[in-house]
C-alpha positions in Angstrom: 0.0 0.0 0.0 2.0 3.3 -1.1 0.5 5.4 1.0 2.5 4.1 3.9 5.7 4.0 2.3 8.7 5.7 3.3 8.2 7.8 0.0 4.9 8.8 1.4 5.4 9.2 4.8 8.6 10.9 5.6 11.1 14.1 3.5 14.4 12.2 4.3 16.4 14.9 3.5 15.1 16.1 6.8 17.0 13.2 9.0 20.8 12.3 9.5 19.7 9.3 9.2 18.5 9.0 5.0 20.7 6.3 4.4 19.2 4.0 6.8 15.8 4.1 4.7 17.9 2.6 1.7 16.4 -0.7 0.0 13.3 -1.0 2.0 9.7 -0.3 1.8 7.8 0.3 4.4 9.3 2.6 7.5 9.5 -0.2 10.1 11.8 -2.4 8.3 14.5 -0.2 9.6 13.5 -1.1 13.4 15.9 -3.9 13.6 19.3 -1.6 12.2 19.0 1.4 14.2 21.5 -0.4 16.4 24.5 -0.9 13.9 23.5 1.9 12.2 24.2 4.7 15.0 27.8 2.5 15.4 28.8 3.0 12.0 27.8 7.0 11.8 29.0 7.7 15.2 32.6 6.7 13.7 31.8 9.5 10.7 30.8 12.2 12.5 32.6 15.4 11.9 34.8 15.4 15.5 34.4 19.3 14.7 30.8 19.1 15.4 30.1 16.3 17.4 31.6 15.3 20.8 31.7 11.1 21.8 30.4 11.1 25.2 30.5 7.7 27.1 30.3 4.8 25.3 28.8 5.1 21.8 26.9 8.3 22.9 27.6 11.0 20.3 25.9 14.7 20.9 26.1 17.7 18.7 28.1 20.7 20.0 25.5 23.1 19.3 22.9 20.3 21.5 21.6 21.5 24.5 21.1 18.2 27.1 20.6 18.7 30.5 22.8 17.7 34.0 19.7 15.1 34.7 19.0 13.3 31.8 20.2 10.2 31.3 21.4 8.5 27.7 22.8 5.4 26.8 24.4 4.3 23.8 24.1 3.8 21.1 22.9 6.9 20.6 23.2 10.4 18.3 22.2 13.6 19.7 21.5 16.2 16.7 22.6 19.7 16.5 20.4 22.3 17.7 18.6 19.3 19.7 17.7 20.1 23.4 17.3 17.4 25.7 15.3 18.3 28.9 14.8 17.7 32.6 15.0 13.9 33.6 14.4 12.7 29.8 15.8 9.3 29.5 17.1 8.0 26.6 17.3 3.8 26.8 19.4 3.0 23.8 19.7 2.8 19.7 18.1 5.9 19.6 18.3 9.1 16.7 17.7 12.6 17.8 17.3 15.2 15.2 18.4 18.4 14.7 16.5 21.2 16.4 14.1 18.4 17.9 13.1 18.4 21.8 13.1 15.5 24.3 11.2 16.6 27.6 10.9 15.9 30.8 10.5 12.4 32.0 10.1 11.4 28.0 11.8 8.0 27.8 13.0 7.1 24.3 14.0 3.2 23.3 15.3 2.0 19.4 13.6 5.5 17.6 14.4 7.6 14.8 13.3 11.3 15.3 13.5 13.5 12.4 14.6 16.8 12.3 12.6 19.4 15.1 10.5 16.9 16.1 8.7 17.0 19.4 8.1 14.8 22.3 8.2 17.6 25.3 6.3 16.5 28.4 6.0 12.7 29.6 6.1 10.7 26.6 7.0 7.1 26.1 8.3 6.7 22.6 9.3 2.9 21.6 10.2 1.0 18.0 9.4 4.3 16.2 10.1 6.6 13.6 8.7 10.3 14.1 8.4 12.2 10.5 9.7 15.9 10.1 8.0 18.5 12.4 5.9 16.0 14.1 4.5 16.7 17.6 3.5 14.2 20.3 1.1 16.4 23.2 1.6 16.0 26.8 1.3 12.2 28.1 0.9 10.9 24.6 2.8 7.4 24.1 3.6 4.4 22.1 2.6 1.2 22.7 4.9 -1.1 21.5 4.0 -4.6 22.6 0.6 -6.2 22.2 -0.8 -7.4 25.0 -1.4 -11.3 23.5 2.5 -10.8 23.0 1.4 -11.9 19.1 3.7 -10.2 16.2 1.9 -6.8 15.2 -0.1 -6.6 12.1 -0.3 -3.3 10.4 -4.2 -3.1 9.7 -5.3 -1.2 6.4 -8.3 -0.7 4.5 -6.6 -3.0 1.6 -5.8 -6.1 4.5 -3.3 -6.6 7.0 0.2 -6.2 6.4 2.2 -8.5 8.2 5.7 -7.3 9.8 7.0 -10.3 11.5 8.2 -8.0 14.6 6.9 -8.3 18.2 7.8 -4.9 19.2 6.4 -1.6 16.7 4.9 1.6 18.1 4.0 3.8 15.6 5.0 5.5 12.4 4.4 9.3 12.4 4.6 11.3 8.9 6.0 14.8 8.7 4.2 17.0 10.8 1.8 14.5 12.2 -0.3 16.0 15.4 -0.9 14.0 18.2 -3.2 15.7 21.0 -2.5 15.3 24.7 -3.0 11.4 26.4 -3.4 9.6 22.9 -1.9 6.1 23.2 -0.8 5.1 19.2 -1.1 1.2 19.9 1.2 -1.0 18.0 1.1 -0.9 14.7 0.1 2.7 14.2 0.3 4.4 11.3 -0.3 8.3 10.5 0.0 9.5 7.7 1.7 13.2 6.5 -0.1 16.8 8.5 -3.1 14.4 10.0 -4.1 15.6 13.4 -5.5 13.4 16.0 -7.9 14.1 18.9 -7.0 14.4 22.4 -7.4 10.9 24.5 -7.4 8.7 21.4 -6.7 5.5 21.5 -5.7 4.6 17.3 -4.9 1.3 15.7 -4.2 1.1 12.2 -3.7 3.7 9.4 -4.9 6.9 9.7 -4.5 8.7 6.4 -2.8 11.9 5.5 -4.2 15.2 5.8 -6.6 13.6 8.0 -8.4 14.2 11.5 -8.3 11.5 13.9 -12.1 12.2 15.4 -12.1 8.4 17.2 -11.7 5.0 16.0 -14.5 4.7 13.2 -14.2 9.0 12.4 -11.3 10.0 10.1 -12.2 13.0 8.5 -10.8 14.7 5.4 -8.5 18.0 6.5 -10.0 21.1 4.9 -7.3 23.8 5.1 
């Protein structure tokens, strides 16, 4: 289904990261590299621009991270990127330039594109976070169902098998996501589609959309 491609989703010119969308399809394919990936452009950062702190923790000059939050590698910090308050970052994770990582926001195996948002008590997991896009206050991914069963992406055309027991969600450029929304595994959004406050979504949602409830996807009118 094209429209939740990589091509459709995401500008990659807007991520350190464009060569790690290379040969696949779909976004979450890249879940299971993000690991090696970081390794191998940590080593090619420009030492100019980019300090190595700790082990295979790598964090723009021009970053801003505070005294209390807490990264672990692998992990790439993007220029212009501030991490707040008690954010903790778990591992294999990408943040982009000019993005923001909040208080108490815990980040595990994501990609964040350039000035993203996840400001105030998020829990983002198995991820990828298009250009732009904003997650409200307390809004999270859930990344395991709770049968434990591999997660199905469910579209109008059929499920689309991924073979992977862990997925949040995949958030196209500038994707809003109101305050307390849990994105349940599997989530797609596509580009500029706004969801409601409190939602709980499964599934695709397409772009230029507003997420109403599950059964009430609306056509943006600008």
């Amino acid at each position: 289904m094209k429209a939740l491609t990589i091509e459709a989703l995401y500008t990659l010119e807007e991520t350190i990261a464009k060569d790690l969308f290379q040969g696949v399809v779909y976004p979450w394919e890249i879940l299971p590299k993000i690991h090696d990936f970081i390794l191998e452009l940590g080593k090619r950062l420009p030492e100019d621009e980019y300090e190595k702190v700790g082990e295979d923790v790598w964090i723009a000059k021009s970053a801003k991270v505070f005294p209390s939050a807490y990264i672990h590698g692998p992990a790439i910090i993007g220029k212009e990127a501030e991490v707040r308050h008690c954010a903790f970052i778990r591992g294999n994770a990408i943040v982009g330039e000019g993005a923001v990582v909040g208080n108490s926001t815990e980040l595990k195996n994501v990609v964040l594109f350039n000035k993203v948002q996840v400001p105030h008590y998020n829990y983002v997991g198995d991820s990828v976070l298009g250009y732009k896009a904003h997650m409200g206050a307390g809004s999270i991914t859930s990344n395991v169902k709770s049968d434990k069963k591999l997660v199905v992406v469910k579209t109008p055309e059929g499920g689309i098998e991924t073979g992977m027991k862990k997925f949040g969600a995949m958030l196209g450029d500038e994707v809003e996501v109101g305050c307390g929304t849990v994105l349940n595994p599997g989530s797609v959004v596509g580009k500029q589609s706004n969801i409601y406050p409190l939602s709980s979504v499964r599934g695709f949602v397409p772009a230029h959309s507003i997420y109403k409830k599950q059964g009430e996807v609306v056509e943006k009118h600008e």
